[in-house]
N, C-alpha and C positions, 0 to 999 in steps of 0.2 A: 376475543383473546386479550385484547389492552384491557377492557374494563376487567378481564378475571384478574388479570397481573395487577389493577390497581387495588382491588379487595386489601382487607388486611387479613384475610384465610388463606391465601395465596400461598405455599410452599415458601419462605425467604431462598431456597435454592433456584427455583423458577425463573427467575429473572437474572440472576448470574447466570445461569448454563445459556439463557438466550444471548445475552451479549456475549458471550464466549462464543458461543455458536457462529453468530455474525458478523463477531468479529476478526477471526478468523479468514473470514471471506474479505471483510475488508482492510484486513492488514492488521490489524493492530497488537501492537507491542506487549507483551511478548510474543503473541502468537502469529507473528506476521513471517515465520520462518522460509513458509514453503514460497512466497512472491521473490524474493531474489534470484533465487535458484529458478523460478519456471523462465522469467522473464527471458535471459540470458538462451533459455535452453529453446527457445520458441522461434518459431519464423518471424522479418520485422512484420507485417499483415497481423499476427495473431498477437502479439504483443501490445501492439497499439489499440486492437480491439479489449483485450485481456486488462491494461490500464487503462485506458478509454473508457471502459463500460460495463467490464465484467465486473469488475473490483466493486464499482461500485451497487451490486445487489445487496452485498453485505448493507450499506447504508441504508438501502432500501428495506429491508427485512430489520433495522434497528427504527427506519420511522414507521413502519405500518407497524410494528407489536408494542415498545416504547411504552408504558402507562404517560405519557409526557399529560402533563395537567395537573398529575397528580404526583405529589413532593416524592421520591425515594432516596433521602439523603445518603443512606450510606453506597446501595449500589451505582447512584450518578455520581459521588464523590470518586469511586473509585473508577471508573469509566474514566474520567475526566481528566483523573491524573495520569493513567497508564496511556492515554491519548496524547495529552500536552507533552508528557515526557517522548514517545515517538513521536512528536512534532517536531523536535529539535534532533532529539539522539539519533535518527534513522536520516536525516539532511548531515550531521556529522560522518558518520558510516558511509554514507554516500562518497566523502571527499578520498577516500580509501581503495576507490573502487579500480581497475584496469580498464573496466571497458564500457562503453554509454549505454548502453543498456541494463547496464547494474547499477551505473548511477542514477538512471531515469524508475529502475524501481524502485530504491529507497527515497526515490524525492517524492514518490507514488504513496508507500508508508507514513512519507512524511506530511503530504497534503490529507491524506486520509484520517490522519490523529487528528488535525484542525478541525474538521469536521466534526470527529467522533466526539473531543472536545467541549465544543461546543451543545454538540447533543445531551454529555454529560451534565454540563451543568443547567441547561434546560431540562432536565432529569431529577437534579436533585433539589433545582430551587422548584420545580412543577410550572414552570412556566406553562402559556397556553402553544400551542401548535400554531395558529394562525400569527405569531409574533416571528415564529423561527423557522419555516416549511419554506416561505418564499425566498428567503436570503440563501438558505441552503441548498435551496434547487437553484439557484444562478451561480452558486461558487462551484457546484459539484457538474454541473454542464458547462462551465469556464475550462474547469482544469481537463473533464476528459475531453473538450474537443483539442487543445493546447498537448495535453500529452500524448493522444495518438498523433495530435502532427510529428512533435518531437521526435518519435520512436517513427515514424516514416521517414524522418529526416538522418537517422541512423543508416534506413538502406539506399538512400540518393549521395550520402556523402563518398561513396569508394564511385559512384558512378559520374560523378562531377569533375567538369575538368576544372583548368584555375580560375576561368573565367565566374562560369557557374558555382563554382565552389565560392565565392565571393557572397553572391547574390544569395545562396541556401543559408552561412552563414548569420549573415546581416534578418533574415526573418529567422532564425535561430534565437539571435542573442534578443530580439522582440519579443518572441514567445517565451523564453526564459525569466526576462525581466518582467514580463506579462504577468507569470505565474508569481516573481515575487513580490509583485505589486509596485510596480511604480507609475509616478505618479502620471497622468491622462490616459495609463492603458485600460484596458477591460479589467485585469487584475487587482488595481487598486478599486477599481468599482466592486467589483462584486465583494473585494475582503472590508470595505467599510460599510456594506449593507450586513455584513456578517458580526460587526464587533456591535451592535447594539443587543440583540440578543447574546451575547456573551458573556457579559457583564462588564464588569471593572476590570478584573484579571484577566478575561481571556480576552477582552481587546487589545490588552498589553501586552499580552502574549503572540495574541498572530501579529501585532508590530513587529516583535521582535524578532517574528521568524523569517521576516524579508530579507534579514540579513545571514542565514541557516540555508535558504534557499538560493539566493545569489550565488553565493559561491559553492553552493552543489549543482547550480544551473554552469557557474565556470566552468566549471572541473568537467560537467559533459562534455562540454565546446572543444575541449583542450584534449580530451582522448577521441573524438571520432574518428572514424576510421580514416584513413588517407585514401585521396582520392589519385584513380592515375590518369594522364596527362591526355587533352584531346578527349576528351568520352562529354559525350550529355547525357543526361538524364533520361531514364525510361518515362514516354509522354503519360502514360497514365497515372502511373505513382507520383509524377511532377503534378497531374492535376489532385489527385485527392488530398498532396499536402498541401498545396496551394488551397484548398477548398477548408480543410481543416483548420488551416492559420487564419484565412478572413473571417472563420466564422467563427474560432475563437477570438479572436477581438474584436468582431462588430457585434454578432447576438447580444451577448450582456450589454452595448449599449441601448438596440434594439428592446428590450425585453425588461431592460430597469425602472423604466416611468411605470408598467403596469404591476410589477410586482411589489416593487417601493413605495407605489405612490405618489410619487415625486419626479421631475426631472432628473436625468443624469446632469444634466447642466447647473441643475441645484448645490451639488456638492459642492464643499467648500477648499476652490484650490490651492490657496495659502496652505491649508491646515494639508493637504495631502500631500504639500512638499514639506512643509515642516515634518509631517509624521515619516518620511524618507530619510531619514537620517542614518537607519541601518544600510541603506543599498548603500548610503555615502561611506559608513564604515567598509562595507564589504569591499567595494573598491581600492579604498587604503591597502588593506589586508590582501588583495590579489595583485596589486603593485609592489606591495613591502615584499611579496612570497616570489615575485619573478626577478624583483630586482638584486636578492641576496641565493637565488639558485633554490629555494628552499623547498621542496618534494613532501608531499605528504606518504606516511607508511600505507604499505599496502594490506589490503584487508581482504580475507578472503569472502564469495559470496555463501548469503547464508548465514552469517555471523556466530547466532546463537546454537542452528541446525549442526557446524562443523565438530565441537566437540560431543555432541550429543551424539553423532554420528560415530565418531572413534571412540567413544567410551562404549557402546555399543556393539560393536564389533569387536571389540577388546573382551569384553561379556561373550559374546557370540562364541569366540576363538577357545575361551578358557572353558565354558560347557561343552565344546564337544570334546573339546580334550577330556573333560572326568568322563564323560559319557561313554567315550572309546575305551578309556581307562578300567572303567565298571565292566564294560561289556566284555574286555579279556578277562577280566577276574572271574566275570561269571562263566564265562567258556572254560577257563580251568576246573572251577570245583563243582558246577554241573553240567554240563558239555550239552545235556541234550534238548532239554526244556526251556532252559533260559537260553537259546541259542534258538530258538524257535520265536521264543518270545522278543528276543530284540529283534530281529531280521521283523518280525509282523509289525514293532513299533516303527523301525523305518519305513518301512513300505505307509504306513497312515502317514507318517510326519513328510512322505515324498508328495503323498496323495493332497494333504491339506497344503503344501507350498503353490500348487496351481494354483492359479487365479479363477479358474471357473468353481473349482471343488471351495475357496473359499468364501468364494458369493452365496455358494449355497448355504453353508454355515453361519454366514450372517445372513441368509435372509430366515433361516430355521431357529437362530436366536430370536431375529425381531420379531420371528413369530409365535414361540413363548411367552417372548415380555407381552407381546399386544394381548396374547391370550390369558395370563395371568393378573393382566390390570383387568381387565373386559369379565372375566369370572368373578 
């Protein structure tokens, strides 16, 4: 499949409809609609698995098909942009949110455009795989074991009394800052094995998104749930987050001398506190915002899905109205035929609204299409 997509006989639609495809799954901008809304709607367990792990097949089904090696300027350009632009925009949207769990999936959106990003422009310049697979495999096992702690730390926080509520915090705001890379966490590790493959730009770019991410990591902190007074923690959710935070922040040190080559201890700590200048901004910015009252507006989840959604139903409302409209007209001036004839169209349009009757419909479409490529 890569070598066909690398052909130049290849369909030019082929390889857009696969990143579309994949992208999809793993969030990306525009099409990252449906992850705010599941996230929010899901149990904390399924959530943290769903960020943690699920999100990221999409990545996986863009490195196994990917022609990577081989130049596709125009489709990596545009991958790249619509990824950098949800690296930031979807950490904004974030700040908007009511509740930690809708902030933890746009910051989900948000780490997954870094990614896709990056894959973009190793896409379009043809970089080789062996330069960009190992950096990407420590950022993307960084963040989902850091995110599912997060989103377990969603369901321990109403279960914490003041005491523990302290302590949940404090590896909170670790893993948060983790995620935006500062500097001696795991996080700054794995985002500087990631900017050499990214080039010029997107090293600049995931710099600049520590400061995107910080304060959509605040903004979690600041809406969890409240916790009520005297209560611990359930022991076993206590251990899998506890299991999840050490092992987002020890593994990538763990695992960076064989996939880097190099010492973790190699990097250069000047330059990874110089390159923190954003978390230092971000802090300004969340001191300036508590010290003058300053509230950001509220957003609902789903961003893009909300008006698609009511323009839709707007649509919906006003066809049956002609529909109803037509069907008295036709019961007036022929009462008997076309009175038959709409009553049999509801009855199909009742039939095809089921979910089983519409499976079948698409599975006898896709068995057309497969039958009419195949003849």
């Amino acid at each position: 499949m890569r070598a066909a997509l690398a052909l130049p006989s290849t369909h030019p639609a082929a390889l857009g409809l696969l990143i579309a495809g994949f992208g999809i799954k793993a969030g990306l901008m525009p099409l990252h609609v449906w992850l705010p809304v599941a996230h929010p709607a899901a149990p904390v367990p399924a959530s943290a698995v769903l960020s943690g792990a699920i999100v990221k097949a999409g990545i996986f089904g863009l490195v196994a098909f990917l022609p990577l090696g081989t130049p596709a300027l125009g489709a990596g350009t545009v991958l790249m942009i619509l990824a950098f632009t949800g690296l930031f925009l979807a950490a904004l949207l974030a700040l908007g949110q009511a509740g930690a769990k809708s902030v933890l999936a746009y910051s989900t959106v948000s780490q997954m455009g870094l990614v896709m990003g990056v894959l973009g422009y190793a896409l379009a310049q043809g970089s080789a795989p062996a330069t960009l697979l190992p950096a990407l495999a420590l950022f993307t096992l960084h963040h989902g074991l850091a995110k599912g702690a997060l989103f377990l730390g969603v369901g321990l926080a109403p279960t914490c009394g003041r005491a523990w509520r302290w302590g949940l915090m404090a590896v909170l705001a670790v893993l948060g800052l983790s995620l935006a890379g500062g500097p001696l966490l795991a996080g700054a590790l794995v985002k500087s094995a990631l900017k050499d493959p990214a080039g010029a730009l997107g090293a600049t770019l995931i710099g600049l998104s520590a400061l995107t991410t910080a304060l959509a990591m605040a903004r979690y902190l600041a809406v969890l749930p409240r916790s009520k007074p005297r209560r611990r923690p359930p022991v076993l959710m206590a251990l899998a987050f506890l299991a999840l935070a050490g092992a987002a922040l020890w593994l990538p040190w763990l695992l960076y001398a064989d996939l880097a080559d190099k010492s973790p201890l190699a990097t250069d700590l000047r330059a990874q506190i110089t390159d923190a200048w954003p978390l230092g901004l971000a802090v300004l910015l969340i001191a300036g915002a508590a010290a003058v009252g300053l509230k950001p507006p509220a957003l609902p989840e789903g961003d893009a899905l909300g008006p698609v959604q009511r323009r839709a139903a707007a649509l919906t409302v006003a066809a049956r109205a002609a529909m109803r409209a037509g069907s008295r007209s036709l019961r007036r001036s022929r009462p008997k035929p076309q009175t038959v004839i709409a009553e049999d169209l509801d009855r199909v349009e009742d039939i095809f609204r089921e979910g089983a009757a519409a499976a079948i419909l698409l599975l006898a479409v896709t068995g057309a299409i497969l039958a009419s490529v195949l003849i």
